[in-house]
ChimeraX commands (.cxc) that place a marker at each C-alpha (Angstrom):
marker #1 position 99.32,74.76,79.74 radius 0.5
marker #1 position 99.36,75.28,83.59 radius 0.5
marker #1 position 102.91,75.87,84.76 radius 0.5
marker #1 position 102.32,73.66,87.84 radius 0.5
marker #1 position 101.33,70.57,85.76 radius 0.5
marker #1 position 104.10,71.72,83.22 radius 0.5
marker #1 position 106.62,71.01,85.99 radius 0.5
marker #1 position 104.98,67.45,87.00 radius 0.5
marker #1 position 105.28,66.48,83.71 radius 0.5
marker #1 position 108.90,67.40,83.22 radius 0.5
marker #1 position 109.80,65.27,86.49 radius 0.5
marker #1 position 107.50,62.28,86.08 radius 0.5
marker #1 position 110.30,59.96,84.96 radius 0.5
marker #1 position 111.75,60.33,88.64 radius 0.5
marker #1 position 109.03,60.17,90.46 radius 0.5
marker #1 position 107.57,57.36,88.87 radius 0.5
marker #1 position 109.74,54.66,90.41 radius 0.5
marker #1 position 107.11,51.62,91.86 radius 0.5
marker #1 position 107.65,49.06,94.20 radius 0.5
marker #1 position 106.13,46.14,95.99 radius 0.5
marker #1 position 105.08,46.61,99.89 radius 0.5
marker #1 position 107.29,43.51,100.19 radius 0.5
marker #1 position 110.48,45.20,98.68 radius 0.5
marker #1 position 112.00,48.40,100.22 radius 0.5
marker #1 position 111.97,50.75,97.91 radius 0.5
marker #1 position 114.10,53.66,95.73 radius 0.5
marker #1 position 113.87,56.38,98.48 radius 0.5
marker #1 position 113.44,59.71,96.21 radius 0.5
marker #1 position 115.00,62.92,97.95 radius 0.5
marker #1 position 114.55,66.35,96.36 radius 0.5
marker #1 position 116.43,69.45,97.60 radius 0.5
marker #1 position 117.36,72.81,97.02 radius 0.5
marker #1 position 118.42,73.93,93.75 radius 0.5
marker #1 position 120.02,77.40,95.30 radius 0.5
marker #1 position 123.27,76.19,96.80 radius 0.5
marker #1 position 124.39,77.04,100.78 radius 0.5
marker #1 position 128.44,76.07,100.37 radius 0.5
marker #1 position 129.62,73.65,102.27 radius 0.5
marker #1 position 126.09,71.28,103.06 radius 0.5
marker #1 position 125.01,71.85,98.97 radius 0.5
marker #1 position 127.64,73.20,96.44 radius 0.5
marker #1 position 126.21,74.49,92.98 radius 0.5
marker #1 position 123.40,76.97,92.09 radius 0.5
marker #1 position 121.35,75.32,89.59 radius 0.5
marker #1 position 119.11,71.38,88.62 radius 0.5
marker #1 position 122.80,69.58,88.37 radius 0.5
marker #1 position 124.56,67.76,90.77 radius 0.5
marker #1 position 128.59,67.75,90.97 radius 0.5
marker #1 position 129.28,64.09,92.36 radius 0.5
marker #1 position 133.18,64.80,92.55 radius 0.5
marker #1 position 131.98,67.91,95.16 radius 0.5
marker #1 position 128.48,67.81,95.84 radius 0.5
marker #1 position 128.74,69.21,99.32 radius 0.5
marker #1 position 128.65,67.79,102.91 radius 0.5
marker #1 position 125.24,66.82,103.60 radius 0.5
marker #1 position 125.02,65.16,99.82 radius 0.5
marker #1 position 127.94,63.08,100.64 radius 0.5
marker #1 position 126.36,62.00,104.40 radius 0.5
marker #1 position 123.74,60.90,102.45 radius 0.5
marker #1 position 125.72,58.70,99.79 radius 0.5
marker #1 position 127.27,57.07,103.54 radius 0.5
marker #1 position 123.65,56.39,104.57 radius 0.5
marker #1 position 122.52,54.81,101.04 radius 0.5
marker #1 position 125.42,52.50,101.33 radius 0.5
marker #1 position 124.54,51.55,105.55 radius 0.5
marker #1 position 120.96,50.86,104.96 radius 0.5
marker #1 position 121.30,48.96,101.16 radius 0.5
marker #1 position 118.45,51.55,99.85 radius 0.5
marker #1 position 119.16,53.24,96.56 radius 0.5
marker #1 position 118.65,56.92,97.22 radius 0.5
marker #1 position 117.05,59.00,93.80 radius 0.5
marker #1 position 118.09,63.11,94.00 radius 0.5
marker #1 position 116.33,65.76,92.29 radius 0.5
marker #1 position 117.27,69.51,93.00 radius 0.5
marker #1 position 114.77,72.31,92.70 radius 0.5
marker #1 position 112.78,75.25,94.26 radius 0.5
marker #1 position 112.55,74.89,97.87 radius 0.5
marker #1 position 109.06,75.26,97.81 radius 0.5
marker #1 position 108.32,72.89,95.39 radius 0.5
marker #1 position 110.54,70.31,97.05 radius 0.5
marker #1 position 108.23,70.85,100.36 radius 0.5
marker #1 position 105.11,70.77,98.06 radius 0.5
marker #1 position 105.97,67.18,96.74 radius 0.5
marker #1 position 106.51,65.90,99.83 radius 0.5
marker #1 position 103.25,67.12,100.57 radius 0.5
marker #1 position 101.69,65.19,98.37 radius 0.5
marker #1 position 103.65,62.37,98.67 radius 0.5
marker #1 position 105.42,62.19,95.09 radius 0.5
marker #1 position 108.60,62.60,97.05 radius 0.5
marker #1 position 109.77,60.87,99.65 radius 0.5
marker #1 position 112.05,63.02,101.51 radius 0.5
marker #1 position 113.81,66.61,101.74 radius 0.5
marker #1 position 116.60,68.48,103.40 radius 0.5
marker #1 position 117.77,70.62,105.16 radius 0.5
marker #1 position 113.95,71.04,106.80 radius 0.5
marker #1 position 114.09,72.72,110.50 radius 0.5
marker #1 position 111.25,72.11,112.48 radius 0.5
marker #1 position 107.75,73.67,111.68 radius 0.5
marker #1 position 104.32,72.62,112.78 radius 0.5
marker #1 position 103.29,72.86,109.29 radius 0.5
marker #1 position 105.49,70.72,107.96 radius 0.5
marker #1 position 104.57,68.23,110.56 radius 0.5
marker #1 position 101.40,67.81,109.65 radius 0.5
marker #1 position 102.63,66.15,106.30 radius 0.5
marker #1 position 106.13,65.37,106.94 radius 0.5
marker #1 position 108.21,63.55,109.64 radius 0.5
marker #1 position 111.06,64.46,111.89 radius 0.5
marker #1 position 113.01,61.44,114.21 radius 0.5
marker #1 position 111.80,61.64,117.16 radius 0.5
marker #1 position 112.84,60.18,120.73 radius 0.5
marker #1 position 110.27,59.87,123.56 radius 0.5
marker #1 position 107.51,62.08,121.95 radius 0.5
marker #1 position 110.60,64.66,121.35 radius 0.5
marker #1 position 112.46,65.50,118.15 radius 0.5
marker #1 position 115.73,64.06,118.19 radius 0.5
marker #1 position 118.27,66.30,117.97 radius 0.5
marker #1 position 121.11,63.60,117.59 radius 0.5
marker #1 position 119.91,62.34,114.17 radius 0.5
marker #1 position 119.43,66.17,113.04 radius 0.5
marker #1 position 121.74,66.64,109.88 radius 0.5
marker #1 position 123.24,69.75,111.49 radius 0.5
marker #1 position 122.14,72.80,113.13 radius 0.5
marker #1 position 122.67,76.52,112.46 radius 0.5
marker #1 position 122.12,79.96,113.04 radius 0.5
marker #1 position 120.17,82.49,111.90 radius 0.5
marker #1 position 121.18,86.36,111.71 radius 0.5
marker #1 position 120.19,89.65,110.47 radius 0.5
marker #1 position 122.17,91.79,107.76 radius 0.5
marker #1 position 121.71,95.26,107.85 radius 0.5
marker #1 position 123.16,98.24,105.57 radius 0.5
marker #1 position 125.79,100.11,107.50 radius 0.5
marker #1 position 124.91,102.99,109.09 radius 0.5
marker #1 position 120.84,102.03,108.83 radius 0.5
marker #1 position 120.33,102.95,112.26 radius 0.5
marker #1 position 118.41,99.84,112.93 radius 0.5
marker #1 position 119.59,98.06,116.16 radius 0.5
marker #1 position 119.36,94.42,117.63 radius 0.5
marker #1 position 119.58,93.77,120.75 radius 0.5
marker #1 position 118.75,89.96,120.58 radius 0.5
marker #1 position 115.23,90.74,121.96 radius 0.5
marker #1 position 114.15,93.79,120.24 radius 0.5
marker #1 position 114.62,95.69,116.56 radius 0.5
marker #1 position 114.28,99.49,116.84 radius 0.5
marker #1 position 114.22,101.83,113.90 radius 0.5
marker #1 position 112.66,99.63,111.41 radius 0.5
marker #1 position 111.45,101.27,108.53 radius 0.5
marker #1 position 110.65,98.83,105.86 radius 0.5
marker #1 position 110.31,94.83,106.22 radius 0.5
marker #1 position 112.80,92.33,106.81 radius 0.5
marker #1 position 113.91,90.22,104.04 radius 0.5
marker #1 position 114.08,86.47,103.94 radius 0.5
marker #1 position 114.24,83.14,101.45 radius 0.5
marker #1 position 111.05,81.86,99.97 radius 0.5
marker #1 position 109.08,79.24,101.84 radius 0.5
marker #1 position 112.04,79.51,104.76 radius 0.5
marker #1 position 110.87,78.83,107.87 radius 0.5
marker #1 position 112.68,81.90,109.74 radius 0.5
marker #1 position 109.78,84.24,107.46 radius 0.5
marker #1 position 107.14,82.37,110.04 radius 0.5
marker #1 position 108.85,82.90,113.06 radius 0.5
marker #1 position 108.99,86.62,112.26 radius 0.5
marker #1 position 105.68,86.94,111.53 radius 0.5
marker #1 position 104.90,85.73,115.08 radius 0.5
marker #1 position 107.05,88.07,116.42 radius 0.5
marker #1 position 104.93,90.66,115.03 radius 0.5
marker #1 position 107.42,92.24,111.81 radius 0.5
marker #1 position 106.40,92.63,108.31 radius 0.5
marker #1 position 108.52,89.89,106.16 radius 0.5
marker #1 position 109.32,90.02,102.24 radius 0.5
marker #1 position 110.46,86.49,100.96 radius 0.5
marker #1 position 113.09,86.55,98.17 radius 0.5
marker #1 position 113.91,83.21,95.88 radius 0.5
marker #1 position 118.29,84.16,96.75 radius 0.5
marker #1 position 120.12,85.20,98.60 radius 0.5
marker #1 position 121.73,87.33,96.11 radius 0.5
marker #1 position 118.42,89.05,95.22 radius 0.5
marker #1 position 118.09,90.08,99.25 radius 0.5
marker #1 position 121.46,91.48,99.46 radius 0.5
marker #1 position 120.60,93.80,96.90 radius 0.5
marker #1 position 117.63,94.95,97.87 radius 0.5
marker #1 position 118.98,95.58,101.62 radius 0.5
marker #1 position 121.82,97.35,99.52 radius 0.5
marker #1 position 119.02,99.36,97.73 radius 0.5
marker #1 position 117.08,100.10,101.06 radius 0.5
marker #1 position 114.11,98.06,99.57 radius 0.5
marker #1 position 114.38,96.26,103.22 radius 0.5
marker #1 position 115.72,97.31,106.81 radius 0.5
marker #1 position 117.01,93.61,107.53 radius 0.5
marker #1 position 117.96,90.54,105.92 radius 0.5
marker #1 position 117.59,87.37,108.17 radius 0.5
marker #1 position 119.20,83.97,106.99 radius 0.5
marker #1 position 121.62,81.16,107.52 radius 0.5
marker #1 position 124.99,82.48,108.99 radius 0.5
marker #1 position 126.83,79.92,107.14 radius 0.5
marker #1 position 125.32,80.75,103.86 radius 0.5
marker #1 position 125.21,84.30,103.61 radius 0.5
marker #1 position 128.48,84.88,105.02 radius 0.5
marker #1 position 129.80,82.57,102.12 radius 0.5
marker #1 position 128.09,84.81,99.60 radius 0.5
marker #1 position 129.56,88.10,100.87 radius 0.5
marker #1 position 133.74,86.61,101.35 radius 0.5
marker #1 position 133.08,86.00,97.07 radius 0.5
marker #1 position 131.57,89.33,96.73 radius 0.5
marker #1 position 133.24,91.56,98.86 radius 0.5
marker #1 position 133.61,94.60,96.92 radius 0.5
marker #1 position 129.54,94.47,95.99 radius 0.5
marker #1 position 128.98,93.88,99.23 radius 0.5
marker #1 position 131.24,95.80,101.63 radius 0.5
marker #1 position 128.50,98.10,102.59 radius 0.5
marker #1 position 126.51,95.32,104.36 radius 0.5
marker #1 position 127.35,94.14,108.38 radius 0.5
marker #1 position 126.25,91.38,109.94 radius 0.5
marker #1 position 124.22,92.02,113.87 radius 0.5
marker #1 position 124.83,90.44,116.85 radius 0.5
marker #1 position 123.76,88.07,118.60 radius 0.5
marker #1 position 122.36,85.61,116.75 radius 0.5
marker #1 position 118.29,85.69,115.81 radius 0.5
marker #1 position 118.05,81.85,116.52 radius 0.5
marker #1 position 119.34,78.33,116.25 radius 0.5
marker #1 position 118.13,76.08,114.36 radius 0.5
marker #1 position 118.25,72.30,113.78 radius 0.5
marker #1 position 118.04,70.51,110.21 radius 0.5
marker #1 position 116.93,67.58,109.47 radius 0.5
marker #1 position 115.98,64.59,106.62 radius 0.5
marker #1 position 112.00,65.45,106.98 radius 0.5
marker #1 position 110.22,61.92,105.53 radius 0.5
marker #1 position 106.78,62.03,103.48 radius 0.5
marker #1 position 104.26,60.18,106.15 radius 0.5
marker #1 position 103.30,58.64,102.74 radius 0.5
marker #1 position 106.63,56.65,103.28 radius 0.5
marker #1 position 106.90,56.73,106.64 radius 0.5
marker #1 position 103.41,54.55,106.65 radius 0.5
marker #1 position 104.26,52.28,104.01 radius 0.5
marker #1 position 108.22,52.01,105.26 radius 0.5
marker #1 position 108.31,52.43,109.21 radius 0.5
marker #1 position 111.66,50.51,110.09 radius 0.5
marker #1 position 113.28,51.99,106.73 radius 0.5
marker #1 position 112.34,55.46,107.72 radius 0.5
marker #1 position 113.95,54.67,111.23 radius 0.5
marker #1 position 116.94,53.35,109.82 radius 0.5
marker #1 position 117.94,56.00,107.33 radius 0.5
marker #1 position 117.45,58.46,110.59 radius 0.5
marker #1 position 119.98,56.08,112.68 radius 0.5
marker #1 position 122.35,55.82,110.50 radius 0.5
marker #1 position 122.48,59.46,109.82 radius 0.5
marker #1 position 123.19,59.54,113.17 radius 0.5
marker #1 position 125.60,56.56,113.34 radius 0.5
marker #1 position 127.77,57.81,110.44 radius 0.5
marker #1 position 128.57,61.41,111.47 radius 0.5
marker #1 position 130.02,59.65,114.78 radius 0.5
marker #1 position 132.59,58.39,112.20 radius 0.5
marker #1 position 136.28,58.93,111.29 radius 0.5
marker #1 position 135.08,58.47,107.23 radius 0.5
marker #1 position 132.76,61.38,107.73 radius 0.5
marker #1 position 135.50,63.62,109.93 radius 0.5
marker #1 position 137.15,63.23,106.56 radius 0.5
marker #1 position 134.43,64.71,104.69 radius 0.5
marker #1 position 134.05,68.00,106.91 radius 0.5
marker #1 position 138.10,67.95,106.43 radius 0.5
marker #1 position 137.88,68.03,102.41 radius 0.5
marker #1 position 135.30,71.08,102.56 radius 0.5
marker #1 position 137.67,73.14,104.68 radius 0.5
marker #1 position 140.45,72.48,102.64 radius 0.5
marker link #1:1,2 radius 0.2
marker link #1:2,3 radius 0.2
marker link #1:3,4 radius 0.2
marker link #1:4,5 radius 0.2
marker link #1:5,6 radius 0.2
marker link #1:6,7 radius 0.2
marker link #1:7,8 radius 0.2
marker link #1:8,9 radius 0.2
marker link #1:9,10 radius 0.2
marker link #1:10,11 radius 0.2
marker link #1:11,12 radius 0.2
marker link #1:12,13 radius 0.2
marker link #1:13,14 radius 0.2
marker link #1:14,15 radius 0.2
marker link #1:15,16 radius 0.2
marker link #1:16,17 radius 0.2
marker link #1:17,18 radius 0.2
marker link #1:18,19 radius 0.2
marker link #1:19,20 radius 0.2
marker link #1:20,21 radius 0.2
marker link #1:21,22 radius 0.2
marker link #1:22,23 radius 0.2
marker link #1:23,24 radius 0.2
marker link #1:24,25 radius 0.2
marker link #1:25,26 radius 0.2
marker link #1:26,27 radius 0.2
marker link #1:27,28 radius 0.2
marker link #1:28,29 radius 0.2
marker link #1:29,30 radius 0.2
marker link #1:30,31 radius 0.2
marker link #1:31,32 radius 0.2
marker link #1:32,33 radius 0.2
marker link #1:33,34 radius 0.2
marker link #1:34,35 radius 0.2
marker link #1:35,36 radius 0.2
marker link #1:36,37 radius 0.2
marker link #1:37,38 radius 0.2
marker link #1:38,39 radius 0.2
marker link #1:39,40 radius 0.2
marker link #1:40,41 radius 0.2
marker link #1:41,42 radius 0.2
marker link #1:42,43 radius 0.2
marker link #1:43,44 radius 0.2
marker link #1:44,45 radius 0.2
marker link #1:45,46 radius 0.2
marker link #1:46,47 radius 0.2
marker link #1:47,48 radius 0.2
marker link #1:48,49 radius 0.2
marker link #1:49,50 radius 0.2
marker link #1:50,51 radius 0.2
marker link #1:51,52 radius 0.2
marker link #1:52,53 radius 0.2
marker link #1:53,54 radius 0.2
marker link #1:54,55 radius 0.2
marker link #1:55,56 radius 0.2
marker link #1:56,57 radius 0.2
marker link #1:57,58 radius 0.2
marker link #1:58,59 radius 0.2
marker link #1:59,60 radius 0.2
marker link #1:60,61 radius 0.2
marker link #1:61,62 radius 0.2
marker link #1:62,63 radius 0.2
marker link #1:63,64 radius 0.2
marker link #1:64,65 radius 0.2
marker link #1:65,66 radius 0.2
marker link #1:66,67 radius 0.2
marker link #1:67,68 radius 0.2
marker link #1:68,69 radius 0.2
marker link #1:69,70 radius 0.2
marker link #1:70,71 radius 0.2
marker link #1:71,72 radius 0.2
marker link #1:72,73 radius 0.2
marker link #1:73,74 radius 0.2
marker link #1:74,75 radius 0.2
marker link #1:75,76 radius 0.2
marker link #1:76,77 radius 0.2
marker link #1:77,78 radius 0.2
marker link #1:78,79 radius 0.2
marker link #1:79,80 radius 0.2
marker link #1:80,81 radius 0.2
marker link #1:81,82 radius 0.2
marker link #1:82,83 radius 0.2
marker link #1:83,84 radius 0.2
marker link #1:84,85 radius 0.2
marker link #1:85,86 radius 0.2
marker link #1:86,87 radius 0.2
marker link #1:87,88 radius 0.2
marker link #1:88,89 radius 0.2
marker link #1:89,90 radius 0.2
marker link #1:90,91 radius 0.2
marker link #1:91,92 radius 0.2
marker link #1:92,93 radius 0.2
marker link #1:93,94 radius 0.2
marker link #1:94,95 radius 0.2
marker link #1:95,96 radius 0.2
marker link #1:96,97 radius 0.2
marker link #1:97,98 radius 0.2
marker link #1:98,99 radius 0.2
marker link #1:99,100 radius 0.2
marker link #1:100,101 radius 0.2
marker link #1:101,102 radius 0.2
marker link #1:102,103 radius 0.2
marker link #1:103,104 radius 0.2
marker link #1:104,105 radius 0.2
marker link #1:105,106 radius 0.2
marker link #1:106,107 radius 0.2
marker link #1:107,108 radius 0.2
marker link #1:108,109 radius 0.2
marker link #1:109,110 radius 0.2
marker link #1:110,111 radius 0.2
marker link #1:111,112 radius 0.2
marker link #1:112,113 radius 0.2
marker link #1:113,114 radius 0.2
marker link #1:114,115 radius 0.2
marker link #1:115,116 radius 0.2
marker link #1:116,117 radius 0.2
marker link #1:117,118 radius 0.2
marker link #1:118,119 radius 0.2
marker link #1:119,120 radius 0.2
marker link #1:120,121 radius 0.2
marker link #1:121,122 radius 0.2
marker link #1:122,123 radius 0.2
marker link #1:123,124 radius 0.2
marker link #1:124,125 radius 0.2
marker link #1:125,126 radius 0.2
marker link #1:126,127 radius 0.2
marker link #1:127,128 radius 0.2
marker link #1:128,129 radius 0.2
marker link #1:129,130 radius 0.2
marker link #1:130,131 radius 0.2
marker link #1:131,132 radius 0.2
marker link #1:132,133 radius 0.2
marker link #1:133,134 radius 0.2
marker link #1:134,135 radius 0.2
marker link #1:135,136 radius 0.2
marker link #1:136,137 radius 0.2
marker link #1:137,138 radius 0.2
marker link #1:138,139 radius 0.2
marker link #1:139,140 radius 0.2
marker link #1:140,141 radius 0.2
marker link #1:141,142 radius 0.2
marker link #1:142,143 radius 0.2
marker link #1:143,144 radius 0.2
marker link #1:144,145 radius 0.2
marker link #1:145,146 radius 0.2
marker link #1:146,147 radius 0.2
marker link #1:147,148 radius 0.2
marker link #1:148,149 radius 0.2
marker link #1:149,150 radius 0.2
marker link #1:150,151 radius 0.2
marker link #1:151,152 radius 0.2
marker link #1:152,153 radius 0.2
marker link #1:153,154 radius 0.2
marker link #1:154,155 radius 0.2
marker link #1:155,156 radius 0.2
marker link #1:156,157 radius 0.2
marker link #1:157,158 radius 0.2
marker link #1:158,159 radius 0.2
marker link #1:159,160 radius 0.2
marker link #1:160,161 radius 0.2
marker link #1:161,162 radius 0.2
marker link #1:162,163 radius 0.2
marker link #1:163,164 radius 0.2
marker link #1:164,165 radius 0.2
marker link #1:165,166 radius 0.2
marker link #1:166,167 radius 0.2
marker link #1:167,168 radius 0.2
marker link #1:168,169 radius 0.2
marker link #1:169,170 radius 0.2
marker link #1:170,171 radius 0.2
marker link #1:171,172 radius 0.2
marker link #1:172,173 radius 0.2
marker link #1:173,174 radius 0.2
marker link #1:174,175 radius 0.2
marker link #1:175,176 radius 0.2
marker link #1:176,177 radius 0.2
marker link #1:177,178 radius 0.2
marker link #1:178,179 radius 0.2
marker link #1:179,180 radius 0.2
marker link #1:180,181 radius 0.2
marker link #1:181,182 radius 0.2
marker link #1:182,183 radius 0.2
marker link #1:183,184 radius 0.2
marker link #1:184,185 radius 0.2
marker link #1:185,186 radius 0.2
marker link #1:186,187 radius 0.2
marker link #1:187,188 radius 0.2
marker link #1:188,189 radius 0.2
marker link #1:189,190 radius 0.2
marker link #1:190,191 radius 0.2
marker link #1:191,192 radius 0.2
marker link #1:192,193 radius 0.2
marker link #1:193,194 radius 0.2
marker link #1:194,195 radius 0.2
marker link #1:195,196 radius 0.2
marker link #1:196,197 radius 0.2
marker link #1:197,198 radius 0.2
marker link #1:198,199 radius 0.2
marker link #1:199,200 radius 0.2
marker link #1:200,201 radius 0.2
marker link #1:201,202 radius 0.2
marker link #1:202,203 radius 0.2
marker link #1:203,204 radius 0.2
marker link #1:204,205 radius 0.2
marker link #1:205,206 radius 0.2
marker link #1:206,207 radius 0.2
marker link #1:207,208 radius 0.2
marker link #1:208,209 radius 0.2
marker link #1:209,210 radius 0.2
marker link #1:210,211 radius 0.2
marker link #1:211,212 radius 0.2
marker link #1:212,213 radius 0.2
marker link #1:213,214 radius 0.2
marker link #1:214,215 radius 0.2
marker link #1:215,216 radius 0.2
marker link #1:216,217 radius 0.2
marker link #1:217,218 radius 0.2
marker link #1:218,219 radius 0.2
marker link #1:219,220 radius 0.2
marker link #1:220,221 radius 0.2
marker link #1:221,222 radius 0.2
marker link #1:222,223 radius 0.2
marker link #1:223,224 radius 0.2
marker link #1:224,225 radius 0.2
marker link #1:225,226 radius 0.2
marker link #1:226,227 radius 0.2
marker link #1:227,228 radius 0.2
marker link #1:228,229 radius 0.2
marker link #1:229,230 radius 0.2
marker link #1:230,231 radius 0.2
marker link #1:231,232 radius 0.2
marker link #1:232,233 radius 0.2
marker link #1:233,234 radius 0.2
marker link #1:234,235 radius 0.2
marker link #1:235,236 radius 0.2
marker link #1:236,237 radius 0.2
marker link #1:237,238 radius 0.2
marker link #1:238,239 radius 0.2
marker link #1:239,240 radius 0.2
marker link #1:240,241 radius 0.2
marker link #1:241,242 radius 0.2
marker link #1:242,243 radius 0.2
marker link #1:243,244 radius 0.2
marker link #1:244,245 radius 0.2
marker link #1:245,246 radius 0.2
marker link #1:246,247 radius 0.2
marker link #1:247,248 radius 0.2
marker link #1:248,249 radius 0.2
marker link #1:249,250 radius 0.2
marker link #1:250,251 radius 0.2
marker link #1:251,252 radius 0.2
marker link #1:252,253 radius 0.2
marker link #1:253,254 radius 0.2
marker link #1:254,255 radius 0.2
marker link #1:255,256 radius 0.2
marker link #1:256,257 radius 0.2
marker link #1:257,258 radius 0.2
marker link #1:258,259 radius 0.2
marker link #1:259,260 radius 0.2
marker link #1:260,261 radius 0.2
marker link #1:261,262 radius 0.2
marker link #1:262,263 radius 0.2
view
C-alpha cells in the first residue's frame, strides 16, 4: 500500500471531525513531532500536558479565550504543511513567513502587512561550523565553502539559501546535522539559535568540536499559519484565535509560563 495513503488512514479519526457552517468548529492544529525546548518539549507523536512547552500552553490560553476546542496532532513538519495544504488541517506552528506557504495558508495581517504583534515569537537563525573549518561569516558573505550547508527538512531558512546562491542539504534533526557537520559531510549548519544551542548544552562532550558564527544569518518571525480552507469558512474565528494570541502574551498568566520554562 502507498505510504502516503498509509499515513491518511492512520490519522483519519482526527481529521474527521464535521461541523455545521452555523457552529464554529473543533479547530485541528498539527505540529512538529521533533521537539525545539522551550516552545515544544518531547521528540516523538505524544504530547506531555504536565510540560508540553511554551507555545503549547499559549495555545491551551487561546482555546479557553475564544470557547473553540483546539484538536493537536504532532508529526513531520512537512507533512503538517502538506495537510494544511489540502485543507485536512486547519492550522500549524511555528510557520515563518514564505510566499509558498501563502498561497495555501494564512498569516494575520494588519493593513495589507503581516502582523508582527500576533506572531507567536520570533527567532534567529545561525550557522554552526566545525572548529577550525576555515569557513568564515561575515554576516554578508561565506568564504571557504567546500561542501553544502545543512538545514531541517521543509524549513524555510533551506529557501532563503538557495536564493542566496549556496548549495543546501535538508536533514529530518537536528541531531542528524550535527553529525554530519562533525563528519565534514557539510561546511555549515544553519538553524534556530534557540534550538540547536539546547541540543549541544545536553551533549557537550559529542559536541564540543562544533562553534556557533556570528552575527546572526536572520530573524525570523513565527506564527499560527491558518488553512484558507478555514479561514473561508471561519473568517471572525480565524481573527479571533490571532487576537487573542496576541492579547494573552500581554498577560501576567502567560509571564508565568515563560517563568516555569526557565526554572
Amino acid at each position: 500500500m502507498n505510504r502516503k495513503l498509509i499515513w491518511l488512514i492512520a490519522i483519519l479519526p482526527f481529521f474527521c471531525v464535521v461541523s455545521p457552517l452555523s457552529a464554529e468548529p473543533t479547530f485541528r492544529v498539527v505540529y512538529n513531532n521533533k521537539g525545539a525546548p522551550p516552545r515544544i518539549m518531547g521528540d516523538d507523536t505524544s504530547i506531555d500536558w504536565s510540560k508540553p512547552g511554551i507555545t503549547l500552553e499559549l495555545f491551551k490560553m487561546v482555546e479557553k479565550k475564544v470557547g473553540v476546542p483546539f484538536q493537536f496532532k504532532r508529526m513531520p513538519w512537512k507533512r503538517c504543511l502538506y495537510l494544511v495544504e489540502r485543507g485536512s488541517a486547519d492550522a500549524t506552528f511555528h510557520a515563518s513567513y514564505n510566499p509558498d506557504r501563502a498561497k495555501y495558508g494564512l498569516y494575520p495581517t494588519r493593513n495589507g502587512k503581516l502582523d508582527r504583534a500576533r506572531s507567536i515569537y520570533n527567532a534567529s537563525y545561525v550557522f554552526y561550523a566545525k572548529k577550525g573549518s576555515g569557513v568564515i561569516w561575515d554576516g554578508k558573505t561565506i568564504n571557504n565553502l567546500s561542501r553544502p550547508i545543512g538545514t531541517q527538512l521543509s524549513y524555510a531558512i533551506a529557501d532563503d539559501l538557495r536564493t542566496m546562491g549556496y548549495e543546501v542539504e535538508e536533514e529530518t534533526s537536528v541531531i542528524g546535522n550535527l553529525n554530519k557537520l562533525v563528519a565534514v559531510r557539510i561546511s555549515l549548519y544553519a538553524d534556530l539559535e534557540l534550538i540547536v544551542d539546547n541540543t549541544l548544552q545536553q551533549n557537550k562532550s559529542r559536541y564540543e568540536i562544533i562553534e556557533k558564527l556570528e552575527p546572526p544569518l536572520i530573524e525570523k518571525v513565527y506564527y499560527l499559519l491558518i488553512s484558507k480552507n478555514f479561514g473561508a469558512r471561519y473568517p471572525q474565528l480565524t481573527e479571533r484565535i490571532w487576537d487573542a494570541i496576541r492579547d494573552i502574551q500581554q498577560t501576567g498568566a502567560y509571564q508565568v509560563i515563560l517563568k516555569k520554562y526557565k526554572d
